[in-house]
C-alpha positions, 0 to 999 in steps of 0.5 A: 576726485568723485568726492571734488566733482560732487562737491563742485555741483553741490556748490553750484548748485546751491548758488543756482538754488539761491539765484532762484529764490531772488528770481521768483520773489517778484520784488523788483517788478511793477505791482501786479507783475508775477517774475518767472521762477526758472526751474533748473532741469538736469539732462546727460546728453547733448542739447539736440537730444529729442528729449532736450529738445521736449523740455526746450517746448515744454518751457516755452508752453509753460511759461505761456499757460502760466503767464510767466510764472514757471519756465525751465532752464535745461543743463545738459551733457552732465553739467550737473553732475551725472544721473546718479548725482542729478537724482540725489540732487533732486532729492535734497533740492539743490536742483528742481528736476532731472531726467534720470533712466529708469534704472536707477529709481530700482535702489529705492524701490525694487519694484520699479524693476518690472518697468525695465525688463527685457522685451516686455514693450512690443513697441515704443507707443505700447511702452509709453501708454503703459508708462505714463498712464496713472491707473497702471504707475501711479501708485508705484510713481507715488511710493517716491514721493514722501519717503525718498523727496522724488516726484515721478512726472512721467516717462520718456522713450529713452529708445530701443536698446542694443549691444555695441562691442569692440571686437566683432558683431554679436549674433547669439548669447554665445558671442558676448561670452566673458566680455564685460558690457557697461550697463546703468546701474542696477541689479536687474541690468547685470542679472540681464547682461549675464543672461545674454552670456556677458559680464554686466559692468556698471558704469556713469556714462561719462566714463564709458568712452575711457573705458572702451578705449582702455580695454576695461570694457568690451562695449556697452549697450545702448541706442543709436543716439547715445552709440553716435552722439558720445562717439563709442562708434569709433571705438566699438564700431561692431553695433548687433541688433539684440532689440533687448531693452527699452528703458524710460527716462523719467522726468523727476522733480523734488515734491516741494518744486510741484507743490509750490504749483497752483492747482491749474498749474500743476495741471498745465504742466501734466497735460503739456508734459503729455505733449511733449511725450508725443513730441519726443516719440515722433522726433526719435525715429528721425534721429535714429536715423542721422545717428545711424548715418554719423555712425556709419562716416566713423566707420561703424556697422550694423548687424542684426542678431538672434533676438529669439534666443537673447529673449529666451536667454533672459526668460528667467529674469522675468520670473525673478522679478514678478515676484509679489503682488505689485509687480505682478499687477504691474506686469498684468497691465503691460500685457493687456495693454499690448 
């Protein structure tokens, strides 16, 4: 069934990809006039996700800076395939960009791992300037390009990240004891969830619902948004404000995608992606908001719960993961830009 559906967005893609070529090739035009070329932006959530509604603007400014040249078209609620599929996608250039959770770009090297450990942001805004500032991720952004075909363009909030179960709100490390919690892939959020006390169970998002409701999961961990949106409210209705995590959503494209970019476009699109960054962080509190609201109509709650000891609990997977020179200079940063 996996190996159907992957063949299925590989062959839509493919005739997207050739749609694209007759798109950007201009022939059709009067002389002088520049077609747009539509790039094809993969996206897991719902069209009024802040960060479908970031690339939407973004589209529409790029399009103007560039005269025409470049807009992007976002497919959301996993058309494409989930983020695991989208980023391998990427890779081959069967699509131009993805947003993909942070997560997920440890498997190609281990050391993304220290931008996505538990409670080392204080906040939102602290999490971004460190994300998206060249001086302290270019080098580690750069490691994808030419080995893995995957260029880093920045990080998006992604929001703060709690635990959601099925049979009462939890309060201490204690209270997640042998229940099994999906998280996105990656060694570093098992070891996580296993230090809370639970069973860390890696999942696609677009099975979580299933899985709750069967029994296979006990809950998951996630923000107000995707607890709300995907409906895990209504079968996980119990929502504990651990405050563990905040992971990035990184906006990745294929190299060749920017390196067909002149030089002022690429800089159009790097100074409005930072824009956009802006624009997403403002939108997300609001939408926290109506989330919590729509959670609460199906019947969920929300509870508050020991974060100094789901903190302390975690200490040790901090120590595992700063472990060599880059990560620890990585980590250095984040605490000086606190």
């Amino acid at each position: 069934m996996q190996r159907t559906k992957v063949f299925t967005v590989l062959a839509f893609s493919s005739v997207a990809v050739l749609g694209l070529s007759a798109c950007g090739s201009g022939g059709g035009n009067d002389a002088g006039q520049q077609s747009a070329t539509v790039l094809k932006v993969a996206f897991n959530q719902n069209a009024t996700h802040p960060q479908a509604v970031a690339i939407t603007e973004l589209s529409e400014k790029l399009k103007e800076a560039t005269d025409g040249a470049y807009e992007l078209e976002l497919f959301p609620d996993e058309q494409l395939g989930s983020q695991a599929e989208t980023l391998e996608l990427v890779q081959s250039g069967a699509v131009d960009m993805a947003i993909v959770a942070g997560p997920l770009l440890e498997a190609f090297n281990p050391d993304f791992s220290v931008l996505n450990l538990p409670y080392i942001y204080d906040s939102p805004e602290h999490q971004m300037s460190v994300l998206n500032d060249p001086e302290i991720t270019g080098d580690l952004y750069d490691s994808l390009t030419e080995s893995e075909q995957i260029s880093v363009i920045g990080a998006y909030h992604g929001g703060v990240r709690n635990v959601y179960t099925t049979d009462g709100p939890v309060e201490t490390p204690a209270d997640l004891a042998g229940q099994k919690i999906r998280v996105i892939s990656s060694d570093t959020n098992v070891s996580m969830v296993g230090l809370m006390g639970g069973v860390g169970t890696p999942m696609p998002q677009g099975d979580v619902y299933t899985a709750i409701q069967s029994g296979v999961l006990n809950g998951a961990e996630n923000n107000e948004l995707i607890f709300a949106d995907l409906g895990h409210s209504e079968i996980a209705a119990f929502y504990s404000y651990t405050k563990h995590l905040m992971i990035p959503d990184y906006l990745v494209a294929n190299p060749a995608v920017l390196e067909a970019f002149s030089e002022d476009q690429r800089a159009d699109l790097e100074s409005l992606f930072t824009e956009s960054v802006d624009s997403e962080l403002a939108s997300f509190d609001a939408k926290v908001t109506e989330a919590k609201k729509k959670a609460e109509d199906s019947g969920a709650t929300f509870h508050e719960a020991d974060v100094d000891a789901f903190r302390e609990a975690v200490a040790p997977l901090l120590e595992e993961k700063i472990s060599n020179d880059v990560t620890t200079a990585i980590f250095d940063k984040i605490e000086a830009a606190r």
